[in-house]
LUMPABA-30025 format. One record per residue (C-alpha): x, y, z. Coordinates in steps of 0.05 Angstrom, whole numbers, plus 5000, padded with zeros to 4 digits. Layout:
N
DOBA    x    y    z
DOBA    X    Y    Z
...
END
This chain:
209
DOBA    x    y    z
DOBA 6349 1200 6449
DOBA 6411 1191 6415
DOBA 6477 1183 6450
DOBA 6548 1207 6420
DOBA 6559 1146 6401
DOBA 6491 1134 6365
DOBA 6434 1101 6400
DOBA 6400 1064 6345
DOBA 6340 1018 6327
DOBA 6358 0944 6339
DOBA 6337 0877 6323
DOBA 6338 0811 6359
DOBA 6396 0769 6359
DOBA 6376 0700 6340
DOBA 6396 0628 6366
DOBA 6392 0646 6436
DOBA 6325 0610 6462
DOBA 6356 0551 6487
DOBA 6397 0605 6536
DOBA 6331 0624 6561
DOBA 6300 0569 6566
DOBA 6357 0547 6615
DOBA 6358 0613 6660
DOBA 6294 0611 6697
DOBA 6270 0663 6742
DOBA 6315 0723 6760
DOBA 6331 0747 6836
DOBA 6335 0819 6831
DOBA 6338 0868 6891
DOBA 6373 0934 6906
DOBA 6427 0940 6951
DOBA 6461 1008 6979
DOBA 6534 1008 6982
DOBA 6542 0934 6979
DOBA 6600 0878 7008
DOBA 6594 0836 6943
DOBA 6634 0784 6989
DOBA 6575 0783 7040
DOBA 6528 0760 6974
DOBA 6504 0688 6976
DOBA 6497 0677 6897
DOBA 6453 0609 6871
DOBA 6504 0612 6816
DOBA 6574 0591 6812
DOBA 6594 0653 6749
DOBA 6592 0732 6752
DOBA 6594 0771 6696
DOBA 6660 0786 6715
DOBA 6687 0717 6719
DOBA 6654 0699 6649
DOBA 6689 0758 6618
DOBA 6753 0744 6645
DOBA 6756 0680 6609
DOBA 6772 0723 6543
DOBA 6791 0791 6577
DOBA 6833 0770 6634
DOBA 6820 0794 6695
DOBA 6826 0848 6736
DOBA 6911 0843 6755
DOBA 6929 0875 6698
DOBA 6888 0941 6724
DOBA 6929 0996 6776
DOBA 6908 0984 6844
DOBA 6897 1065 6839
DOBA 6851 1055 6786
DOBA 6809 0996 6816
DOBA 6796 1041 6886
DOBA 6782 1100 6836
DOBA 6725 1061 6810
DOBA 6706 1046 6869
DOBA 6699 1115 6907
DOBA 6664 1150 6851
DOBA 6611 1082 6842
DOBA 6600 1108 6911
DOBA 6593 1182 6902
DOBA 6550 1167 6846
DOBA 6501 1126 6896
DOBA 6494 1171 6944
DOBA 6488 1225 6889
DOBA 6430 1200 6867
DOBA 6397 1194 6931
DOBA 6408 1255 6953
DOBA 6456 1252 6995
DOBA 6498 1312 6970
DOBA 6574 1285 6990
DOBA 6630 1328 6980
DOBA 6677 1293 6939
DOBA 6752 1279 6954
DOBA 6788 1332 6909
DOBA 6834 1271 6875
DOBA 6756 1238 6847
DOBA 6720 1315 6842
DOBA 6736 1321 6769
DOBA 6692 1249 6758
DOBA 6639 1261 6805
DOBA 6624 1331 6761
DOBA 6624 1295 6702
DOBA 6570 1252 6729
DOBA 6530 1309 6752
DOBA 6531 1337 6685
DOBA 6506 1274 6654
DOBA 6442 1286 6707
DOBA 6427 1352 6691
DOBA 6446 1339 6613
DOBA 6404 1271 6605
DOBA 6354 1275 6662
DOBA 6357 1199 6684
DOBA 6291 1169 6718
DOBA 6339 1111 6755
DOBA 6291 1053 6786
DOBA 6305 1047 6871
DOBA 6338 1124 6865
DOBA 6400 1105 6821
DOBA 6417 1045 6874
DOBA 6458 0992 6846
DOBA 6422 0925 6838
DOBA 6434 0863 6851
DOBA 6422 0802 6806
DOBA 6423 0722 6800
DOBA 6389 0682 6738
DOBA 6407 0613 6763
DOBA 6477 0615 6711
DOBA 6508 0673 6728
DOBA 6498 0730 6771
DOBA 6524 0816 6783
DOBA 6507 0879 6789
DOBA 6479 0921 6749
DOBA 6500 1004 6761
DOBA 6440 1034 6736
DOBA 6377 1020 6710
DOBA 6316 1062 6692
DOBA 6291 1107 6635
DOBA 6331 1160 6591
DOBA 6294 1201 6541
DOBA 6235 1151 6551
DOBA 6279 1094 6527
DOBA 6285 1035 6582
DOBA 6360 1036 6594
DOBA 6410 0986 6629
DOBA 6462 1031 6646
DOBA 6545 1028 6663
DOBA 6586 1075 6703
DOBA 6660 1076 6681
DOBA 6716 1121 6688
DOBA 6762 1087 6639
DOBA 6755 1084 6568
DOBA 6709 1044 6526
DOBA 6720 0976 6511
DOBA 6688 0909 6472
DOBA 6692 0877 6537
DOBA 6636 0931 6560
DOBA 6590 0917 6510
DOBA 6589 0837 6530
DOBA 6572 0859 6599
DOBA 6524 0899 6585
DOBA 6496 0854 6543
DOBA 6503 0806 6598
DOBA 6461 0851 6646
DOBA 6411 0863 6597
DOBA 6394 0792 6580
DOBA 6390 0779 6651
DOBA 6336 0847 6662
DOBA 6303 0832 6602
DOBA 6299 0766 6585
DOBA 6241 0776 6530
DOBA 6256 0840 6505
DOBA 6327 0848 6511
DOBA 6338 0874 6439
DOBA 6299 0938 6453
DOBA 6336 0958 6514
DOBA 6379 1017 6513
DOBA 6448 0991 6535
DOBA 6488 1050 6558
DOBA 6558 1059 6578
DOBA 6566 1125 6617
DOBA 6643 1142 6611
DOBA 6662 1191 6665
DOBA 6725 1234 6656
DOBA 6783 1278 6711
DOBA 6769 1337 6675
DOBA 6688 1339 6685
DOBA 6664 1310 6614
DOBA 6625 1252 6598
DOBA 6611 1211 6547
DOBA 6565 1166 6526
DOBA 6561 1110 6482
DOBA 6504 1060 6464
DOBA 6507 0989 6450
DOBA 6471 0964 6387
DOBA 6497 0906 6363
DOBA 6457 0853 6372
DOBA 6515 0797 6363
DOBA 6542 0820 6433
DOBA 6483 0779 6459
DOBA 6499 0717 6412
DOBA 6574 0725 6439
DOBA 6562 0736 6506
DOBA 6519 0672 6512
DOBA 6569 0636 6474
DOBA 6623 0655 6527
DOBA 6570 0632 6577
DOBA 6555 0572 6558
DOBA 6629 0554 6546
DOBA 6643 0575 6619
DOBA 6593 0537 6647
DOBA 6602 0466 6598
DOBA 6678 0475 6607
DOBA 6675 0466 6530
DOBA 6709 0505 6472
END
């Protein structure tokens, strides 16, 4: 399988044993439709919060924009488990775009496409999707914005947390839902997003530059 964006053979980043050495077991569960404030994490970081350290955080984005996100996350859920919703007209045009992904790409999602829930011991989130795509393990990302280098870290972040030993040969896929009913999709391959994301990581949690 080979995304728009190319989907290629990777190898493993290097220098990042000492990382895992650190992270322990993972907590993992699924969780449908989700108060991320009700969460008790064993960590003190998200994904988010890591990120934000270089990105900034999330003021900068419309309030319209952040609920958008949001609903359709939703939709998607209950999408995917069956649960055929009728979408608000204002988020239809994203919510077909994600059922054309489906029929296009044929996703075998693990706990029926519900978002799961994660905590290594340094950092914690959750994960959108995760599952098999064309027979390739995947560690997917719903988003109805555009694509970004911030999405790769994340990803990269969710992966190393899934996959601890084989993270390199994980698909990492963002799926990038558009108003007009089109999707596209766009693999992560570098394997220095791993390298940077720890490095971010590791500066959060030291408090060092």
């Amino acid at each position: 399988f080979q995304a728009e964006d190319g989907i290629r053979d990777r190898s493993p980043s290097r220098g990042l044993g000492d990382v895992y050495k650190r992270q322990g077991t993972v907590s993992l569960r699924p969780c449908v439709h989700m108060d991320r404030n009700a969460i008790t994490w064993k960590s003190a970081w998200s994904v988010g919060r890591v990120l934000a350290q270089r990105f900034g955080g999330t003021d900068h984005i419309p309030p319209s924009a952040l609920t958008r996100g949001i609903v359709i996350h939703a939709w998607c859920e209950d999408y995917d488990l069956g649960q055929l919703v009728t979408p608000d007209a204002a988020y239809a045009g994203w919510c077909e775009a994600y059922k054309a992904f489906t029929y296009a790409k044929s996703p075998s999602w693990y706990d029926h496409g519900v978002e799961r829930i994660f905590d290594t011991g340094q950092y914690h989130g959750v994960v959108d999707r995760q599952g098999v795509v064309h027979g390739q393990e995947t560690v997917a990302d719903i988003k109805t914005g555009k694509p970004s280098r911030k999405d790769a870290l994340q990803l990269a972040a969710y992966t190393q947390a899934l996959h601890p030993q084989t993270y390199a040969k994980i698909l990492r896929l963002g799926i990038y839902l558009s108003r007009d009913g089109t999707y596209r999709l766009k693999g992560y391959t570098n394997p220095c997003d791993f390298d940077e994301w720890n490095t971010l990581l590791d500066r959060a949690i030291t408090g060092k530059d």
